[in-house]
C-alpha positions in Angstrom: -24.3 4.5 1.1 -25.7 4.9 4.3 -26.2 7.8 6.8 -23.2 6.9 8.5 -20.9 6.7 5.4 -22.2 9.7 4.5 -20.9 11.5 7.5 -17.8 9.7 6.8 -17.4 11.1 3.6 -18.5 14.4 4.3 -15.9 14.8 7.0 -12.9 13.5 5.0 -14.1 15.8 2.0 -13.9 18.8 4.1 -10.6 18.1 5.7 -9.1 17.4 2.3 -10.2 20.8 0.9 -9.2 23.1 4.0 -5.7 20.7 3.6 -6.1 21.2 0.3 -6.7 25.1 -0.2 -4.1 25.5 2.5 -1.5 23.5 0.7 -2.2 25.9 -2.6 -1.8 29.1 -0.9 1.2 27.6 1.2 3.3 25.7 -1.4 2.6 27.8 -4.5 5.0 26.0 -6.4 6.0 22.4 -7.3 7.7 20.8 -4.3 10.1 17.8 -4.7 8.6 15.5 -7.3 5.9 17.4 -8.1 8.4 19.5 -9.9 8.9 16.4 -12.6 5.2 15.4 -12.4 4.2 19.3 -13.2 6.4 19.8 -16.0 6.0 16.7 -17.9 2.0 17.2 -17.9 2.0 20.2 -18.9 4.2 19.2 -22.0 0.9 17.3 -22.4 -1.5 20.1 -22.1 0.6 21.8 -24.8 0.2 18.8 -27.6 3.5 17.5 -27.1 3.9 14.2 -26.8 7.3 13.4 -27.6 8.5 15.2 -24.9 9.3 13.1 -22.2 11.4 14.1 -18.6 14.7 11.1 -18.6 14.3 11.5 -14.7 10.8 10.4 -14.3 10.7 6.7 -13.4 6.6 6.4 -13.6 5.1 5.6 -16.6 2.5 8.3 -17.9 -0.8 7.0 -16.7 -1.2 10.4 -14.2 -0.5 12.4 -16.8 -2.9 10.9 -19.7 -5.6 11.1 -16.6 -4.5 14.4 -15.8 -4.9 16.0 -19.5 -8.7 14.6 -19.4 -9.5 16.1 -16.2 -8.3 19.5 -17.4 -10.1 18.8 -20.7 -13.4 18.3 -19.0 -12.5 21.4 -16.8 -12.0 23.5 -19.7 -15.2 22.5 -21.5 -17.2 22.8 -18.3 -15.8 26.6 -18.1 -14.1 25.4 -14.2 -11.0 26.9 -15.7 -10.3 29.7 -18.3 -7.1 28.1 -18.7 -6.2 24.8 -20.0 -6.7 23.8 -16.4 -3.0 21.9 -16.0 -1.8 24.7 -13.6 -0.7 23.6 -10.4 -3.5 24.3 -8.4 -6.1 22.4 -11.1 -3.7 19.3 -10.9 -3.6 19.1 -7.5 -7.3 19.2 -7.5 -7.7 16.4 -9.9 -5.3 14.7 -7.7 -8.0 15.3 -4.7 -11.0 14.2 -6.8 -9.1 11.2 -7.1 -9.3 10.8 -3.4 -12.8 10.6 -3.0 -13.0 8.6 -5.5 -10.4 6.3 -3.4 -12.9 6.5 -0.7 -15.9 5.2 -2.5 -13.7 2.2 -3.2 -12.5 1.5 0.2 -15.4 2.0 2.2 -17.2 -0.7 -1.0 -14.1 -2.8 0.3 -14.8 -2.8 3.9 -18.6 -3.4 3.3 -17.6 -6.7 1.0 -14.7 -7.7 3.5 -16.8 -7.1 7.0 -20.7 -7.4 6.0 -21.6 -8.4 9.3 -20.3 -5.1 10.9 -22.8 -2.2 11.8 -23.0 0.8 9.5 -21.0 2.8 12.0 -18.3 0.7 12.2 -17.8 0.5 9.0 -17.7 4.3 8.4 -15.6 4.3 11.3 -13.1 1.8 9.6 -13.2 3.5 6.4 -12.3 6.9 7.5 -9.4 5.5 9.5 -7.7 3.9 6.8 -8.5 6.8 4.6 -6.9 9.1 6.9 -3.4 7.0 7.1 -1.1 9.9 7.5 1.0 8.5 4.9 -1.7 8.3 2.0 -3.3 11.6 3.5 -0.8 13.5 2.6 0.3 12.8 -0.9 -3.4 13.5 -1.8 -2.9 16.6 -2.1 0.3 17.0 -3.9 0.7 16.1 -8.1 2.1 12.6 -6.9 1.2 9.2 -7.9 0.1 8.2 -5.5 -3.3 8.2 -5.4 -4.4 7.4 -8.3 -1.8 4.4 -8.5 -3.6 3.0 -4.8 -7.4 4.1 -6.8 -6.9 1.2 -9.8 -5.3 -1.7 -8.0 -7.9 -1.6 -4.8 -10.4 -1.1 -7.7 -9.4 -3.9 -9.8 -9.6 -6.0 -6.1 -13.1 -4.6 -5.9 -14.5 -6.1 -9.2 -12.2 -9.2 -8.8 -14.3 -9.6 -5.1 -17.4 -9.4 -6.9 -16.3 -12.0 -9.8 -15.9 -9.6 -12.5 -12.9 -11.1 -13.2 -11.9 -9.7 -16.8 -12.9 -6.2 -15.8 -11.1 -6.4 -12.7 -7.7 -7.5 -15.5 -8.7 -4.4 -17.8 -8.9 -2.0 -14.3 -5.6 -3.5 -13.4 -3.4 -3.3 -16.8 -4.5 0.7 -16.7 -2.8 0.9 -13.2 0.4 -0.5 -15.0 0.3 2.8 -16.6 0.5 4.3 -12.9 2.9 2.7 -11.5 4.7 -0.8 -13.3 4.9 -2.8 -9.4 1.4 -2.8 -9.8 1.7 -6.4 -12.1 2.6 -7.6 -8.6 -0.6 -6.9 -6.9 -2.7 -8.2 -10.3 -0.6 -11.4 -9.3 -1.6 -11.6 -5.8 -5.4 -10.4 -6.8 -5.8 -13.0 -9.3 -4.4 -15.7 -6.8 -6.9 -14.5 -4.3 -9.3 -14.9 -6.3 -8.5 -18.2 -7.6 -8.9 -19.4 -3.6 -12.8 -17.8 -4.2 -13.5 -19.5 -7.0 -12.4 -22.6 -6.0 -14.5 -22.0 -2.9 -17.7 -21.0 -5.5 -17.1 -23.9 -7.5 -17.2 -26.4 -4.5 -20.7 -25.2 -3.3 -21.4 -25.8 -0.2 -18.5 -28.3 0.1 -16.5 -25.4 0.7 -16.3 -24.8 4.3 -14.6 -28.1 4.7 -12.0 -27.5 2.2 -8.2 -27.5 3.7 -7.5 -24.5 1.5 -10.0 -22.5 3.8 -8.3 -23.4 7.1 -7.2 -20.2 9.0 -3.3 -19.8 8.9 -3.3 -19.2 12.5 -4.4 -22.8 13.1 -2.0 -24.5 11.1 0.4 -25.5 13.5 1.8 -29.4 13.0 3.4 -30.3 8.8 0.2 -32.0 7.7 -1.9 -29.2 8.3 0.4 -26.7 6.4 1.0 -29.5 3.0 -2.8 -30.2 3.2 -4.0 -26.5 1.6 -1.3 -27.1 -1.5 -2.2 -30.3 -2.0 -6.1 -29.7 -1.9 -5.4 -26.5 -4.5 -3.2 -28.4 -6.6 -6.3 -31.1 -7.4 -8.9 -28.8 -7.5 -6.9 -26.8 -9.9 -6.5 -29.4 -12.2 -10.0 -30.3 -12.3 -11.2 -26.8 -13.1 -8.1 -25.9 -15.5 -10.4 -24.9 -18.3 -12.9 -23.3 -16.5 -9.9 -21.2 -14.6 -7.7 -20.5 -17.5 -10.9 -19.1 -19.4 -12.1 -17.0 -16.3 -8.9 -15.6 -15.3 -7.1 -15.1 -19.0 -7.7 -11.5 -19.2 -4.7 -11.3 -16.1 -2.7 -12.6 -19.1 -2.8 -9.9 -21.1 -1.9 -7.8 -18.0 1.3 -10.4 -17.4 1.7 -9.6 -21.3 1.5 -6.3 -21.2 4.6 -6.2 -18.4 6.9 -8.4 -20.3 6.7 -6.1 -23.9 7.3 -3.2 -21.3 10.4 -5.0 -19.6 11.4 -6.0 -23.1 11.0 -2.2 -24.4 13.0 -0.8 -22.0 15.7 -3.5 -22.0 14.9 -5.3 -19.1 14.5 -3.8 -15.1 17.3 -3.2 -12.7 16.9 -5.5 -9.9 18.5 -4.9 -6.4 18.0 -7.4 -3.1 17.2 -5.4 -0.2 15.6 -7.5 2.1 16.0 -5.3 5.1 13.0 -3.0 3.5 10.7 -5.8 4.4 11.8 -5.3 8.1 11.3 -1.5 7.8 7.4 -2.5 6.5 6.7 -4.7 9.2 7.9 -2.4 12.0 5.9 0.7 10.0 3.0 -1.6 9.4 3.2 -2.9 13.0 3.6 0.5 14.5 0.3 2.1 12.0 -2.0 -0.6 13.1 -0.5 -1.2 16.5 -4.3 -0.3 18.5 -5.7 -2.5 16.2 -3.5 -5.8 16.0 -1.7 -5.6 19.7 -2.9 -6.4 23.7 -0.7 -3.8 24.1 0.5 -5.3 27.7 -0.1 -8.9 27.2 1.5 -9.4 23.6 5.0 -9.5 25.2 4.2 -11.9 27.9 1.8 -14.0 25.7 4.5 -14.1 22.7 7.3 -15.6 25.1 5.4 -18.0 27.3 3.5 -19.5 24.5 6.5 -20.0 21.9 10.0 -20.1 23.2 9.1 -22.5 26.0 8.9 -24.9 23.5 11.7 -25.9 22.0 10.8 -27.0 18.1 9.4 -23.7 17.5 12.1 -22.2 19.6 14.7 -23.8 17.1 12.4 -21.9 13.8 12.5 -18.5 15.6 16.3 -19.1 15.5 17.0 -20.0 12.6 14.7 -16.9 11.5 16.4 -14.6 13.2 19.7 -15.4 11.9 18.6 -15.4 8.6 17.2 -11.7 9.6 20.7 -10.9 10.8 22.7 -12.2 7.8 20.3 -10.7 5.5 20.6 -7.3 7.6 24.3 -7.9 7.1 25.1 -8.4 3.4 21.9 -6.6 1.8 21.6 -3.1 4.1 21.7 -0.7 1.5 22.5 3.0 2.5 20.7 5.1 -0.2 22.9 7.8 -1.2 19.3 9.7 -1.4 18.2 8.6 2.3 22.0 10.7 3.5 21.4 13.2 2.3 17.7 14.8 1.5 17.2 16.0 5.1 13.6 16.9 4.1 12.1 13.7 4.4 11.9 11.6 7.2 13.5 9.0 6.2 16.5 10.6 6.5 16.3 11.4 10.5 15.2 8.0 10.7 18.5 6.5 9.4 20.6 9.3 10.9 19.7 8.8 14.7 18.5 5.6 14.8 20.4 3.3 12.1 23.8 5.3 12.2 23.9 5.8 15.9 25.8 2.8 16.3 26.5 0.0 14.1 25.1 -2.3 16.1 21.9 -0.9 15.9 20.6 -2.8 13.0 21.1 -6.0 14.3 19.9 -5.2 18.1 16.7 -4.2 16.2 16.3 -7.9 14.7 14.1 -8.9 17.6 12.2 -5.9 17.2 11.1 -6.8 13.6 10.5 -10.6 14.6 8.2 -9.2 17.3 6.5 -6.8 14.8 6.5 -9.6 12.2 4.4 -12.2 14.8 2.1 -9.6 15.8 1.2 -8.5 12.3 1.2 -12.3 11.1 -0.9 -13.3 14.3 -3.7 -10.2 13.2 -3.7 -11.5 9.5 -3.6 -15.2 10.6 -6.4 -15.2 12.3 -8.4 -14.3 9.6 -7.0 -15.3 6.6 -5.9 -18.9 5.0 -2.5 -20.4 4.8 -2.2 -19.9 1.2 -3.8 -16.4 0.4 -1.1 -15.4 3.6 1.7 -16.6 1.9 0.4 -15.3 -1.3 0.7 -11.9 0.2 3.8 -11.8 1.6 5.4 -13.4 -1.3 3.4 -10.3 -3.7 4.5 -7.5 -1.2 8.2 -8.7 -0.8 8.3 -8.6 -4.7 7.5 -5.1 -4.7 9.3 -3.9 -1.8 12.7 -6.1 -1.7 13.5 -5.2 -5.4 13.4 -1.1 -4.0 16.6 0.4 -2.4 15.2 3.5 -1.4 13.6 3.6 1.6 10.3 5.6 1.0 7.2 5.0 3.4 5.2 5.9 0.0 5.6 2.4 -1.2 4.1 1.3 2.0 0.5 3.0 1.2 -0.8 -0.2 -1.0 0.6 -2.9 1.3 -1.1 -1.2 4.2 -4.5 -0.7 2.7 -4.3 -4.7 2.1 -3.0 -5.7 5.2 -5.5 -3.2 6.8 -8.6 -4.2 5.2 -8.2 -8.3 5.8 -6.8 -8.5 9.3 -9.2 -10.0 12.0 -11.1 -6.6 12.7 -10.6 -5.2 15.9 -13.0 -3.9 18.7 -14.9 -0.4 17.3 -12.9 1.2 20.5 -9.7 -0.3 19.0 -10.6 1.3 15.9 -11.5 5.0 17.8 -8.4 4.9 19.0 -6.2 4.2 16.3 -8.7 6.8 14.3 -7.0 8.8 17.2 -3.8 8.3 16.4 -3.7 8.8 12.8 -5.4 12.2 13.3 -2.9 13.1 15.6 0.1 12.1 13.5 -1.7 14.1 10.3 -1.4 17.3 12.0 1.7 16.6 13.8 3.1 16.0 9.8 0.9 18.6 8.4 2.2 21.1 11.4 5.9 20.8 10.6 5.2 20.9 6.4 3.8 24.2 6.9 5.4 25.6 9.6 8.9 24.5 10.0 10.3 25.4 6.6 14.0 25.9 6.5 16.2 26.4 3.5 19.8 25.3 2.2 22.9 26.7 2.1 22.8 25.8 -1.9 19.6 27.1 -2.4 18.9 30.3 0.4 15.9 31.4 -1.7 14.6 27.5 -2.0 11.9 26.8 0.6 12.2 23.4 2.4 9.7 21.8 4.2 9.9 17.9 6.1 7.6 15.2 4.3 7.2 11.8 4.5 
């Protein structure tokens, strides 16, 4: 790690221990989830467990984690207790932060190793600092660690450690069970860099390495499958042996699903508009020409008509699809503490519609975040992930911006990387919406008419 990086680090470990010992003295006890999280460890830290909370929906991979932190704790004499009190598991919860950043900032120096040590500390520190993973670092959530294995199990799939990578990646099943989505998508990347290894130095001519951004006429979009399709074949054995451990990760989901009776699936494909918006909106200094997009966007596509006729068709399917599979959370009405909620009461329920004046929007949003991940991605490893990320997020009613944090780190770390005063400035804004969020959490609490001694507080 370099001098640079180092800085990096130093700053964000700081902030997250003022935000951190602030938050402890603040929120003495466990706030929303944390309440389910808290007790069921615990249970742990006490030898039971049998004991298990019917209202979690996580599997127990925080708490096992948890109970060897506070292990370690307690053997190190860091606490007299059994170290699973609030404050100690938010802490491990922190640690696992900067563990997060070691893994990103490896991640940025893999993904742009032609980029100055200061921009990539600069890079790192920006994404670490998005306001929405910022904040559930330090609260019991599971967040954190659940981002920590699957960008870890990317990291040793980047470097061709392909069954460590599968072993990283069925523990982060234990975080959070979505996660067999992204061991999908990382395994399918990392067929495409395989196949690239394999061809030698073949491989910058190969159709499956064409940007998607230049795939514009039918021959250039079938070419990539085709090309993948053969090469596949011809390396089966050498695939199937490199990449089986992912099987026993694919395994491991299906005696899961099988356990538990199968999974509850809903289609809300409007969630999908609600990411690209977010994502758009997150990353806007870094993927927009701010002035020119607009202008650019309409001269160069609706004045011909062939791709005038696909943006049609799109949109319609957007509106249909906003039509028949808008689902009003009976949680987004009415939690007023997160906001989510203010979100759907002044914007979405202002008018009806609202929804479908916002189509455009999310088109818009949707070419400007395809046009910054186009640029510097292929065809297939696109589609790839934006299959993988509509799997996790279409089968989710609830809309929560936490289920954002992953799809953003990936999104974030790939896209065509912007100018270092495009990066300063977004760095800008992410600062300034942390303490916006962090201002109202512990400032403007406010309390029910149910509960008058229950303090409330606005999150994400």
């Amino acid at each position: 790690m370099d001098t640079c990086m180092k800085f990096a680090f130093a700053v964000f470990s700081a902030l997250g221990l003022i935000v951190l010992l602030k938050t402890n003295k603040q929120v003495p006890l466990p706030y929303m989830d944390e309440i389910f999280h808290v007790s069921q460890v615990q249970a742990y830290c006490k030898g039971n467990f049998s004991h298990w909370d019917p209202k979690l929906t996580t599997p127990p991979g925080l708490y096992i984690v948890s109970l060897l932190f506070a292990k370690v704790s307690h053997l190190l004499w860091i606490s007299q207790g059994d170290g699973c009190s609030l404050t100690f598991l938010r802490s491990y919860n922190y640690i696992l932060s900067l563990m997060l950043f070691f893994v990103v900032q490896s991640l940025v120096t893999s993904l742009s190793p032609t980029k100055s040590s200061l921009y990539k500390a600069l890079t790192t520190f920006t994404i670490m600092i998005f306001p929405v993973s910022f904040f559930f670092h330090f609260l019991y959530y599971t967040e954190t660690i659940s981002s920590l294995f699957v960008l870890y199990g990317y990291k040793a799939a980047l470097d061709r450690r392909y069954w460590y990578s599968s072993m990283i990646l069925l523990l982060s099943l234990f975080m959070r069970q979505t996660n067999v989505v992204y061991a999908a998508m990382i395994m399918g990347w990392s067929v495409l860099q395989e196949l690239n290894f394999l061809s030698g130095e073949n491989s910058a001519n190969l159709a499956i390495n064409v940007k998607a951004y230049n795939t514009r006429v039918l021959e250039t979009f079938i070419a990539p499958f085709k090309e993948l399709y053969f090469l596949s074949l011809q390396h089966a054995a050498y695939l199937f042996k490199i990449f089986s451990g992912y099987m026993i990760v694919f395994s491991a989901f299906l005696t899961f699903v099988k356990a538990n009776h199968g999974v509850v699936l809903v289609l809300h494909f409007p969630q999908m508009y609600y990411f690209i918006l977010f994502l758009a909106g997150s990353c806007f200094p870094s993927i927009a020409r701010v002035v020119v997009d607009p202008i650019y966007f309409f001269r160069r596509n609706f004045l011909r008509s062939w791709r005038l006729l696909i943006y049609i068709i799109t949109c319609l399917f957007m509106l249909y699809t906003v039509k028949m599979y808008t689902i009003e959370h009976p949680f987004v009405l009415s939690d007023n503490r997160h906001f989510s909620f203010y979100i759907w009461k002044d914007i979405y329920r202002k008018h009806e519609s609202i929804r479908y004046l916002l189509v455009p929007v999310y088109f818009y949003a949707g070419w400007m975040c395809w046009r910054a991940i186009a640029k510097s991605k292929s065809l297939i490893w696109c589609l790839t992930t934006i299959l993988g990320i509509a799997l996790t997020l279409v089968p989710t009613p609830l809309l929560e911006f936490r289920y954002f944090i992953i799809p953003y780190y990936i999104f974030r770390l790939h896209i065509d990387q912007p100018s270092t005063s495009r990066v300063l400035v977004e760095l800008s804004i992410n600062v300034l919406v942390n303490l916006s969020v962090l201002y109202l959490f512990f400032n403007k609490t406010f309390s029910w008419p149910s509960e008058p001694d229950a303090v409330m507080r606005f999150m994400w």
